[in-house]
DODREN-609045 format. One line per 4 residues: number of its first residue (from 1); for each residue x, y, z of C-alpha. Coordinates in steps of 0.001 Angstrom, whole numbers, plus 524288, in hexadecimal, padded with zeros to 5 digits. Example, Ala and Ser with C-alpha at 12.3 -4.5 7.8 and 13.67 -1.06 7.14 Angstrom:
BEGIN
1) 8300C 7EE6C 81E78 ~ 83566 7FBDC 81BE4
end
This chain:
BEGIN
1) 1DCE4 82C0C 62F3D ~ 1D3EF 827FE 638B8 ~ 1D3B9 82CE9 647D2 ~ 1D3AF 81FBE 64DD3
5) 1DBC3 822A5 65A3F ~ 1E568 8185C 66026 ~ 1E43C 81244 66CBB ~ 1D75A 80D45 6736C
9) 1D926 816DF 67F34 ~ 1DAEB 822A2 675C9 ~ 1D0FA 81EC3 66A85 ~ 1C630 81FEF 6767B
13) 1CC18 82D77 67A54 ~ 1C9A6 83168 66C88 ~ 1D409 83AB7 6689E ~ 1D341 84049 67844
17) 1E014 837EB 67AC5 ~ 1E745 841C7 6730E ~ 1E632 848D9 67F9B ~ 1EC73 83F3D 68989
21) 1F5EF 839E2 6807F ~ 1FC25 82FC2 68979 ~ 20095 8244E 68196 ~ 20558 81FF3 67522
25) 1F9BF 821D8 66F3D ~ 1FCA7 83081 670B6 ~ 2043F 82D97 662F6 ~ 1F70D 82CE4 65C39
29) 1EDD0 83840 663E0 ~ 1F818 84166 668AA ~ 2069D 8407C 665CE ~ 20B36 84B2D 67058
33) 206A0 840AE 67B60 ~ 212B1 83A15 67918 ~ 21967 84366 67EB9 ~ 21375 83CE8 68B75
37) 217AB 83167 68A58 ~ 22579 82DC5 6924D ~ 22582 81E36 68E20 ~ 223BF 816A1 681F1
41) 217C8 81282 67EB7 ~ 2100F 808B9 67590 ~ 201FA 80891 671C5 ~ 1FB10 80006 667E5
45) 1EBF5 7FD96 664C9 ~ 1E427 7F523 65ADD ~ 1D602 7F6DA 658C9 ~ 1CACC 7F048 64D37
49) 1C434 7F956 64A5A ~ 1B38A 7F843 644E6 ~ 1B4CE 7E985 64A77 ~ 1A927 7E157 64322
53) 1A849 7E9BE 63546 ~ 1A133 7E05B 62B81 ~ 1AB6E 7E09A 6221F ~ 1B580 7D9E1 629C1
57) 1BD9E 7E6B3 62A5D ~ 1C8ED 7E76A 633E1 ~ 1CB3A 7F570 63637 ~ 1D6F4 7F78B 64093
61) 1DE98 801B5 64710 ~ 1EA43 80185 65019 ~ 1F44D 80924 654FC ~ 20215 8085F 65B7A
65) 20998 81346 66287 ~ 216FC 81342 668D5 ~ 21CF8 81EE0 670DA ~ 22AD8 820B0 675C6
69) 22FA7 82B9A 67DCE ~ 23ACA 83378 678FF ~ 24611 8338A 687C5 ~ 2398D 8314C 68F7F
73) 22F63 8398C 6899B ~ 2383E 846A8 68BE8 ~ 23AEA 84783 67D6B ~ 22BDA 8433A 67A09
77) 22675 836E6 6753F ~ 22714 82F95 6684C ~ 21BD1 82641 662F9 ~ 21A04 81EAF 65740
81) 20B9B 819F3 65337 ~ 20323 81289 6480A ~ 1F5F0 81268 6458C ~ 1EE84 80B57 63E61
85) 1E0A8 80A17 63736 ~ 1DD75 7FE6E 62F63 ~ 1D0D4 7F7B2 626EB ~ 1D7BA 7EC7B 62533
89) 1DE6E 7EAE3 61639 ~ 1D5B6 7F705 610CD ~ 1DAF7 804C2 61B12 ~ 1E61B 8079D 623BF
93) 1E874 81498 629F8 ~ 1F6EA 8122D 62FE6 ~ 1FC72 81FD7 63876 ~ 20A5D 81DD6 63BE2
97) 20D9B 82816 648EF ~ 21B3A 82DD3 64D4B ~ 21772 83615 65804 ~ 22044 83FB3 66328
101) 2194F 847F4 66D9E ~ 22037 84CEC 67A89 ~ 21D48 85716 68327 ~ 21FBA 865B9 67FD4
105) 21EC5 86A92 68EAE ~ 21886 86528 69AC1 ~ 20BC7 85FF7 69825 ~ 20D5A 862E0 68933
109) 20EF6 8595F 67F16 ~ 20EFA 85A84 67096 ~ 210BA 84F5C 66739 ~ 210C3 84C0A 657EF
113) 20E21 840C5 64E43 ~ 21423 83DEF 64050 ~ 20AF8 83338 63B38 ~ 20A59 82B32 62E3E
117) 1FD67 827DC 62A9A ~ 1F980 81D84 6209B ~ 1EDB3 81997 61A71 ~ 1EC4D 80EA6 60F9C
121) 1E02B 80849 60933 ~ 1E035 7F9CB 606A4 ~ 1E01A 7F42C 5F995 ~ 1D346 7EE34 5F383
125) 1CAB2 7EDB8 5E8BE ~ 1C5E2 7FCC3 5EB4B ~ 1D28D 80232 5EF47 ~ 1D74A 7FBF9 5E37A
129) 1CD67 8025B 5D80F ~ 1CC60 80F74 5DF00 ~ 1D24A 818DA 5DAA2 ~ 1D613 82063 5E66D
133) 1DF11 815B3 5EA4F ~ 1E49D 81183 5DD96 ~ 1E9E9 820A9 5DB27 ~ 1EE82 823DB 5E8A3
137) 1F1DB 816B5 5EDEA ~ 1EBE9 8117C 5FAFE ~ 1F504 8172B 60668 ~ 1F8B8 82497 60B2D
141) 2011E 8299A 614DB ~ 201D4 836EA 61A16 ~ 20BA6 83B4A 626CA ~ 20400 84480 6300E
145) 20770 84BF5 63BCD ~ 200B4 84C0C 64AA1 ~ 2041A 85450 6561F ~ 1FF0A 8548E 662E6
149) 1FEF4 85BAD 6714D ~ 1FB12 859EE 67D6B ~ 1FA05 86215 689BF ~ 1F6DF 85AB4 695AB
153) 1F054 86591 69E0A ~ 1EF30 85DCE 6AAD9 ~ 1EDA1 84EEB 6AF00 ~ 1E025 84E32 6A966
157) 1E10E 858BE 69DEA ~ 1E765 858BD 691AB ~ 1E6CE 85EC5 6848D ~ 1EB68 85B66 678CC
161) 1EB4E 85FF0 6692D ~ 1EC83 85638 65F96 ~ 1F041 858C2 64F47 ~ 1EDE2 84BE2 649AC
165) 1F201 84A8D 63A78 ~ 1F61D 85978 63AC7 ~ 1FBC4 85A8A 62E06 ~ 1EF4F 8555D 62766
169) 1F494 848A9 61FD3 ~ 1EF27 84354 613AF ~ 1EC53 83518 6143E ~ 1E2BD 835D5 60A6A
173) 1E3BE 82A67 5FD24 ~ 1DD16 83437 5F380 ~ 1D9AD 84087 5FB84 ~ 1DC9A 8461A 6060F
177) 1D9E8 84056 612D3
end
C-alpha cells in the first residue's frame, strides 16, 4: 500500500506530523495523539492526483476521519477512518481504521490502530487472460496492526515512535507483498 498521507497540512509535513499529532488526522500518522484530543472531531480531504496524464486516467485519493472522546478524553479517544486510492475502474487500495490512543501519564500518550486493508484490480481484457488473476481472483484483504507514542517534551519539543503495519500483512494477489 502506498504512503500517500492524509490531510494537506500533514502530507507537506511528510510523516513529521506523527510528532504533533493534534487532529483527527492523528488516526492515520499516529494513533496515540488521540489521546489529546478532549472534543469530537471530523476531517475529510479529496485530491486528483497526476492531473493532465495523456491517457485520460483519473487517479484519486481521499480520506475521512472522525474522533470522539471517551467522558471527555479521561478514558482516551476513539476514531474511525477510510482511505482510499483509486485509477479509476482498473485499482483501488481501500484501508478501513478503528483507532484508540490516550495518555499513559502526563505528557505521555500511546495509541493503536486495527486496520482492514483492501486492494482489487479492475476487470479487462488483460486481467481477464492472465493468469495471475484468473487463479487467485482480483481482491485481497489482509487486517494489520499500528501502534503509536508520543512524548511531548516541552511546548516546542516532541517525540514520537511510530510501528506502521507491524504485523507485516500480506496483500499480495500471487506473492507476497
Amino acid at each position: 500500500f502506498e504512503n500517500i498521507g492524509a490531510g494537506a497540512r500533514h502530507i507537506a509535513m511528510g510523516n513529521a506530523f506523527a510528532a504533533v499529532a493534534d487532529d483527527a488526522n492523528t488516526i492515520y500518522y499516529n494513533a496515540a495523539g488521540l489521546g489529546r484530543l478532549k472534543h469530537p472531531q471530523l476531517t475529510a480531504g479529496y485530491g486528483r492526483l497526476y492531473l493532465g496524464l495523456t491517457d485520460g486516467s483519473n487517479i484519486g485519493s481521499g480520506f475521512i476521519g472522525a474522533t470522539t472522546p471517551l467522558h471527555d478524553g479521561a478514558w482516551g479517544t476513539l476514531g474511525f477512518g477510510a482511505l482510499s486510492l483509486s485509477l479509476q475502474g482498473a485499482y483501488e487500495e481501500n484501508s478501513y481504521y478503528l483507532s484508540y490512543g490516550r495518555e499513559l501519564m502526563p505528557s505521555l500518550y500511546a495509541g493503536a490502530s486495527v486496520k482492514l486493508l483492501r486492494r482489487s484490480f479492475g476487470s479487462d481484457a488483460y486481467t481477464q487472460i492472465d493468469p495471475v488473476f484468473q487463479q487467485n481472483g482480483r481482491n485481497t484483504s489482509a487486517t494489520s496492526f499500528d501502534l503509536g507514542l508520543l512524548y511531548l517534551a516541552s511546548p516546542y519539543m516532541s517525540i514520537s515512535a511510530t510501528a506502521r503495519d507491524a504485523n507485516e500483512p500480506n496483500v499480495g494477489v500471487a506473492s507476497t507483498d
